[in-house]
N, C-alpha and C positions, 0 to 999 in steps of 0.2 A: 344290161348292166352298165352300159357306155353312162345312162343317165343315172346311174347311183353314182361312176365315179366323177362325173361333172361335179357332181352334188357334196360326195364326200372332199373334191379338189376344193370345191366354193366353202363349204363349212371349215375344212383347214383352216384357210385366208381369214376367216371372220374369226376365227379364234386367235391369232396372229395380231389383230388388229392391222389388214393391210390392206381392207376395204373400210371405208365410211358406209352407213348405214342405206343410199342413196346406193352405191355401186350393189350391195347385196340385194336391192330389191330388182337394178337391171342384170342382174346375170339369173335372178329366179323367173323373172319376165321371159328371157331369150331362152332358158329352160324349157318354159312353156310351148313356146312356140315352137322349139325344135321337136318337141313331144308331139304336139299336133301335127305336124307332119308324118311323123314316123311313127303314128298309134293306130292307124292299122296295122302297119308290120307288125308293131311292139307286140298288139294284141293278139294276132295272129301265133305267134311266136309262146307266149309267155301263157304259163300254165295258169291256173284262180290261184296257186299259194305265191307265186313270184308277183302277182298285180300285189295282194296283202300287204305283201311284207315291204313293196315298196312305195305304199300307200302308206303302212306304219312308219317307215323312215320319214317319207316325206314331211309329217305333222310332228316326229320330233324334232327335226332340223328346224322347223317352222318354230316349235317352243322357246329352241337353243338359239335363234335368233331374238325372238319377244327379251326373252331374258339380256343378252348381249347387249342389244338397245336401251336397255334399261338401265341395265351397267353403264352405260356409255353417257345417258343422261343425268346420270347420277353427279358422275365423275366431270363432266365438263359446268355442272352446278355449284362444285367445288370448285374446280379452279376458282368461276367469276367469284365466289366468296374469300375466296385465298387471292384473288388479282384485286380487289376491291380494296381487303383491309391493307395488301402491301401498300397500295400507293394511298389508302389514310398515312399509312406510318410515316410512308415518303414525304409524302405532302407538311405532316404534320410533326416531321423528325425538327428537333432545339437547335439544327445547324441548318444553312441553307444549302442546297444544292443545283449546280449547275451545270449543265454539257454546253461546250464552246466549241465555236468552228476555228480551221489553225488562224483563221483570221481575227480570232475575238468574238465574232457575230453567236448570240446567246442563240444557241441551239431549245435547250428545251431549261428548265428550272422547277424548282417543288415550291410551294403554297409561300415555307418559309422564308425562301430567298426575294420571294416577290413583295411581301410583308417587309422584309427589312430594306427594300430598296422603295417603299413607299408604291409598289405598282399590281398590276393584276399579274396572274400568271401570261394570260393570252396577250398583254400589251408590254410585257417584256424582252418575249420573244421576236427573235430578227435584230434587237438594238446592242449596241457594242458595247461591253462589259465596260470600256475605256470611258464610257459616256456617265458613269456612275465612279469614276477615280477623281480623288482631290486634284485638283490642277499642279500645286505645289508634291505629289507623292505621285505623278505619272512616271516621270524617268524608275521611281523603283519599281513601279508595273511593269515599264517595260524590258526592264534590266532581267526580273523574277520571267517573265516569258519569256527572254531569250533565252535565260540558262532553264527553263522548262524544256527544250524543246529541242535544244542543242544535247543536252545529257538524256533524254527518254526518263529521267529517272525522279521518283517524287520529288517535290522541294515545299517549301511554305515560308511565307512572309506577314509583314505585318505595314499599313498601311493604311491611311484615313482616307476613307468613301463619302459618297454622298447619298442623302436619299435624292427623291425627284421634285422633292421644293429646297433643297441643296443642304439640307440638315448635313453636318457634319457629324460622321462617328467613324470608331475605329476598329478596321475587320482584319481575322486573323486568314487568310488563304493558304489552302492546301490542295495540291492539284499534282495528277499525275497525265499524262498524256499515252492514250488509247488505240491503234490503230479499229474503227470501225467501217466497215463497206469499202474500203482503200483509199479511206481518208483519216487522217492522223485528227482525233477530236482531244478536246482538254476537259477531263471531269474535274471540277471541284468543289471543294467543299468551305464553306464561309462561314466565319462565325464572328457576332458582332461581341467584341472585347472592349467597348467604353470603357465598362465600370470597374474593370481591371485598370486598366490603363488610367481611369481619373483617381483610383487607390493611389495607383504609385506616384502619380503625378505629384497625389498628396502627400503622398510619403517624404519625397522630393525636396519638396516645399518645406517639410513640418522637419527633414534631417538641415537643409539648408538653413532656413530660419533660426535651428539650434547650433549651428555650427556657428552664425552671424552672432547671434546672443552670446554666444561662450567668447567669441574675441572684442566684442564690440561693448561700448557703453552705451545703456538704454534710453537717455537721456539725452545726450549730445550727440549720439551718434556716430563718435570716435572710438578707435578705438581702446579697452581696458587695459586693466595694469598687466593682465593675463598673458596678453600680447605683446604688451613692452616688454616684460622681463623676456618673453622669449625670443623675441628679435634682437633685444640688446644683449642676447648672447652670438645668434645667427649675425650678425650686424659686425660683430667684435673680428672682423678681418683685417690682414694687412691691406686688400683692396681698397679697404673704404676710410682709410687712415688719411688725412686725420677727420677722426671720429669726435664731433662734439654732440651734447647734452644740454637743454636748457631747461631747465625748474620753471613754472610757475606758479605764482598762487593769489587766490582771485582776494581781494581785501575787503575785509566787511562781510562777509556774507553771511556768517552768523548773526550776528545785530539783523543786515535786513529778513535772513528769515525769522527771527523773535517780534520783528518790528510789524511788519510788512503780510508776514505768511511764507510758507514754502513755497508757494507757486511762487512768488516773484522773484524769490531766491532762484526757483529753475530754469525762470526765465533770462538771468543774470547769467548762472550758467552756462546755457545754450550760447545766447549773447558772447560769450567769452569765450568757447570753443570754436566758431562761427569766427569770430577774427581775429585767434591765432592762426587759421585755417589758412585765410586770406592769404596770410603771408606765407607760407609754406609752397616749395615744390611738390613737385609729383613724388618722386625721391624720396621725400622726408616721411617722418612720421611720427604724428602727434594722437596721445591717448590724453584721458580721462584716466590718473590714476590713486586719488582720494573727493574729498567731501568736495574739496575747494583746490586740488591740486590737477596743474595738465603736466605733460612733457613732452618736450619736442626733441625727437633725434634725427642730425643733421650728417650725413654719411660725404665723407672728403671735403670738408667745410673746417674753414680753418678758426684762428681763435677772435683775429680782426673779424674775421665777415661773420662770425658768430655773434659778436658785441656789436655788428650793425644790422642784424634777424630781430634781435631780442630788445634795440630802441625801438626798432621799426613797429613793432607789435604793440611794445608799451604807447608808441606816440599813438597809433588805430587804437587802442583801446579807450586812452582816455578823451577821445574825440565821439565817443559812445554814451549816450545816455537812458536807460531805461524807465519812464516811471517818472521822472527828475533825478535819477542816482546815476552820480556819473562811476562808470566804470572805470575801475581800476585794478590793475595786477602789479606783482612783483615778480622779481627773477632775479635767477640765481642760473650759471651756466660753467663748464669747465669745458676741456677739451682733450682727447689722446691723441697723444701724436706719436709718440714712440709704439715699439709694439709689445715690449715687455711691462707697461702699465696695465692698469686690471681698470676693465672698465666697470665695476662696482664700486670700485675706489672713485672714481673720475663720476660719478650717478652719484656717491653720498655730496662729495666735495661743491656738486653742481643746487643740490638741495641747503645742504648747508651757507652756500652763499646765497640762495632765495632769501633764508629766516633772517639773516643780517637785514636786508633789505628789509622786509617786512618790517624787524622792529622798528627802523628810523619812519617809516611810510604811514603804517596803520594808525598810530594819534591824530595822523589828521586826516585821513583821509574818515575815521570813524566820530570824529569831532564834527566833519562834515553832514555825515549820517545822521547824527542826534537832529542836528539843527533841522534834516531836513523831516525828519521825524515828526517835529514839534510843528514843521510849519501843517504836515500833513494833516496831524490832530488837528489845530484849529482850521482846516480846509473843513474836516470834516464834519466839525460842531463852532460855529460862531458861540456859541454860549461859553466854552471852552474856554478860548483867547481870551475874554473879557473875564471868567473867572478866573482864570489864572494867574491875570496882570494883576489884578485886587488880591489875592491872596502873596503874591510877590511881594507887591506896597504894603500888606499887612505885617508879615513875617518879617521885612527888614524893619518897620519901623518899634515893634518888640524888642527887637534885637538890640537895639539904639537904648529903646528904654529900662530893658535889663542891664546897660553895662555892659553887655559883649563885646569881645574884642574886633577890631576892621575884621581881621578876615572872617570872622564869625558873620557878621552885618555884611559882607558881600556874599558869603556862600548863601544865607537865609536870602536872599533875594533872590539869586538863579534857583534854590533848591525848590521856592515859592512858586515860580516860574513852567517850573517843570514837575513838579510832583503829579500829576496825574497823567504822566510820559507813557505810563504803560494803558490808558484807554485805545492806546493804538492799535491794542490786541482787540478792542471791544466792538462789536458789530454795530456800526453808525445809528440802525434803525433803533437800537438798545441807547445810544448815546442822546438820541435827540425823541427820543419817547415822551408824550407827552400825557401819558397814563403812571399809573403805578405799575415798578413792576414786578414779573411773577418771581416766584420762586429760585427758578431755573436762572432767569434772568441776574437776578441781582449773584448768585452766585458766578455768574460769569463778569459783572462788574467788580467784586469781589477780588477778582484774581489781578486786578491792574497795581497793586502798590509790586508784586511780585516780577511781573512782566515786566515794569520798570525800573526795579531791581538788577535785571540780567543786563537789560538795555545800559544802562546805565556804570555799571560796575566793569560794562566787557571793557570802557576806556579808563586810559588814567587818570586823566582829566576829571572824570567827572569819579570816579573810582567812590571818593569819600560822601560825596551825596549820597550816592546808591543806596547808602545804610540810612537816611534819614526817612529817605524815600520808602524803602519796604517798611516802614514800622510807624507812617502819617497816621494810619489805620487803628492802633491799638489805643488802650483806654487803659486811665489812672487805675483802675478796679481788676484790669486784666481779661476783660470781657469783650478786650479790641481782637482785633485781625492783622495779619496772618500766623502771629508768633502766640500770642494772646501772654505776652510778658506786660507787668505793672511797674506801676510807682518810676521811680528813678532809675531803673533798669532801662528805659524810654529814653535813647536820647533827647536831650535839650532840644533839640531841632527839631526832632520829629513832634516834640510836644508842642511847642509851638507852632509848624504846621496844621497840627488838629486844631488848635483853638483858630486859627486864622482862616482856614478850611471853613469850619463851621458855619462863622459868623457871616463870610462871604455868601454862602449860600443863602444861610437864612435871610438875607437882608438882599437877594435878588429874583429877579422874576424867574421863576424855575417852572421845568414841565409840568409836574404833579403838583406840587406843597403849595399853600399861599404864603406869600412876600410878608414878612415880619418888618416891622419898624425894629430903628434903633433899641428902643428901650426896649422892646419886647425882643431880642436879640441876645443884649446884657441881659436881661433878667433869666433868659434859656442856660445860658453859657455859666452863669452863678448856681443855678437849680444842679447845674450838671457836674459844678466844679467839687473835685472829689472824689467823683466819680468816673463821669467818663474826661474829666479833663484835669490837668496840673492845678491847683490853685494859685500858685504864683501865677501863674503865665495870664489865665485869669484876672486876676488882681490889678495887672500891670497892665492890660488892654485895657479893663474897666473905666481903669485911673484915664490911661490918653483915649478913649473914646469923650467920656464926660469933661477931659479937659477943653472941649469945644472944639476939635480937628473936625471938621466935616468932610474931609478926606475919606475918612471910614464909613 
């Protein structure tokens, strides 16, 4: 019985699981062998039903282990399928992971950590976490590991890494510190936040950009009215007393952008923001706050050294030439000095002495404008100058022959002069065309008696031409442009501009038409009179052409 209970002790253990399948086969072995020893006795001893029955034991124990083992293979078949997929998951977990030694030295790492540092698992390992920190964001590494390590207790930071050809991006760390085998290890976990981090950056960018837009002017770069009004409330201290204000306003700019184009208007602009600047401290503060309006405000600036900001600026400006347009501003400037003054009052009073200036300034300086207008136009058509001069010498010498009065016979010669003021607006390549032109075309030559209208009319000076000048274009029959009014409706002037217009053209070398003689000139101008043209005015050319002037 001693070898049943060996047997039943060893089958216990195996149901236990406190032998491996190796130690179950050496304690059946040493079984054996103590049996051969002791089988004579045994046999000796033991009846035929006692061999049986422990015959029969023996082969189910025998079973009870086939089975066990089976179990057992089964089960460690799972594990490696259950160890296999963890460490896919590990490997292949959207964070990286790391185990550090307390010294930094990259203990072990998953698939993902190695991908984001640009390296293998195997050639990561052993290399110091520190060797993959931006150089400029180490002190926070090592700042985030000392309070790791110092408190035992998670923490996380954020921080730009490198890969291993030195890409720059930005990793979020979370780490807690381990005691394993009786060494204090750091697990963590990394996750690369670029595209977060370039969102907000953008965010950043696109809140500052709007905040710069909301005070700033887009154009000159100063700041808006937006900002003036609210500093020249913040501003209105007794500290900064005394508080002056200076107006400016830039002259002419309408004319050059009717004349010229808005670009060169903005260019004007800029130009003129640009050095009031110049002069300006740090201190001060100058906006953009209309078309053609700045303002400068000067904080504990008194009302002398104010009226010597605001020569100093006017003498820099008109030392500026754009284009050939010399630059010019006006100003107007006030000052508080008390504290019970309203500095609103002190900001009208400041703008108000600007327009003073302005009116005595602007006739000439826009009288300057015209001329240089005119010289522009003929820059940019020689054909121009020479028909213009001929239509001049045409129109005063009408004027003479009808009996007009002197000032009639001098305005008919500048208005002769300048009546096609407004091809300024007309695209060069359209003005010196030496085709017919399209459709499109001619209505954009079309629009010059208007253009030159606005030019014209913006001074006082020339104020009263203006009206000859839009209306060179219309016809006795009403079938002229831009107004499309007849007969006597037509000033005198402008009537004779068309007849003088006309004849100039026909009787010169032009892009498209061929060159008309004299005679065949009068005889267009007579076919026409009536029609598209005055028949006195007609009449009285007729007379001094055929009088023998060869002038004409």
């Amino acid at each position: 019985m001693r070898k049943k209970n060996e047997l039943d002790k060893t089958h216990t253990n195996s149901k236990h699981g406190t032998n491996t399948e190796n130690d179950l086969r050496s304690v059946a072995e040493a079984l054996i062998i103590e049996e051969d020893k002791n089988k004579n006795k045994a046999l000796d001893k033991l009846s035929l039903e006692e061999t049986d029955s422990i015959v029969h034991e023996l082969k189910v124990y025998q079973i009870e282990l086939e089975m066990q083992n089976d179990e057992l293979r089964r089960t460690q078949s799972e594990l490696e399928i259950t160890k296999a997929r963890y460490f896919d998951i590990y490997d292949l977990a959207p964070e990286g992971y790391l185990i550090l030694s307390e010294k930094g030295l990259i203990i072990e790492s998953n698939l993902t950590a190695a991908v984001m540092f640009g390296e293998s698992k195997y050639s990561l390992a052993k290399k110091r976490i520190s060797e993959y920190i931006y150089k400029e964001d180490q002190d926070v590494y090592y700042t985030y590991r000392k309070k790791l390590y110092d408190t035992k207790l998670p923490h996380e930071c954020e921080l730009r890494m490198l890969k291993s050809d030195q890409t720059v991006f930005w990793g979020h760390m979370k780490s807690i510190v381990v005691e394993e085998g009786g060494l204090n290890n750091c697990r963590m976990v990394i996750s690369d936040i670029s595209p977060r981090k370039t969102a907000e950056n953008d965010l950043k960018e696109s809140e500052e950009k709007l905040q710069y837009l909301s005070t700033h002017d887009h154009l000159t770069g100063l700041y808006n009215r937006r900002y003036y009004e609210q500093q020249l409330k913040e501003l209105d201290t007794k500290e900064n007393l005394p508080l002056s204000i200076i107006m400016f306003d830039l002259n002419g700019l309408k004319l050059v952008n009717d004349s010229f184009g808005h670009d060169m208007g903005d260019v004007l602009l800029k130009k003129a923001g640009e050095t009031i600047k110049k002069a300006c401290r740090y201190e001060d503060i100058i906006a953009r706050i209309g078309g053609d309006e700045f303002v400068l405000m000067l904080p504990k600036t008194s009302r002398r050294d104010t009226i010597k900001i605001a020569n100093h600026i006017k003498e820099l400006t008109s030392k500026e030439i754009v284009s050939n347009i010399e630059l010019s501003i006006s100003y107007g400037y006030d000052t508080k000095e008390m504290e019970d003054q309203s500095i609103s009052e002190i900001a009208v009073n400041a703008e108000n002495h600007m327009y003073k200036h302005k009116l005595f300034e602007r006739t000439s300086i826009r009288s300057k404008t015209i001329e240089l207008i005119m010289n522009t136009l003929f820059e940019k058509s020689n054909s121009e100058e020479l028909h213009s001069n001929r239509v001049s010498n045409i129109c005063q010498a009408i004027a003479v022959e009808m009996d007009l009065d002197q000032n009639t016979v001098n305005q008919m010669r500048v208005v002769g002069l300048m009546h096609d003021i407004g091809k300024i607006g007309v695209d060069e390549e359209i003005l010196n065309k030496a085709e017919s032109l399209t459709s499109s075309e001619r209505v954009d030559i079309e629009k010059h008696p208007e253009i030159g209208w606005r030019l014209l009319s913006s001074t006082n000076e020339f104020s009263e031409i203006a009206q000859f000048v839009i209306h060179h274009h219309e016809k006795w029959d009403g079938t002229g442009y831009p107004d499309g009014i007849k007969g006597e409706a037509i000033q005198i002037e402008a009537r004779i501009i068309a007849v003088a217009e006309a004849y100039a053209a026909m009787t010169s070398e032009r892009n498209f038409d061929k060159k008309l003689s004299k005679k065949e000139a009068l005889r267009e101008l007579v076919r026409c009179s009536g029609t598209h043209f005055d028949p006195t005015v007609v009449e009285v050319f007729n007379e001094l052409v055929l009088s023998g002037n060869n002038n004409y």
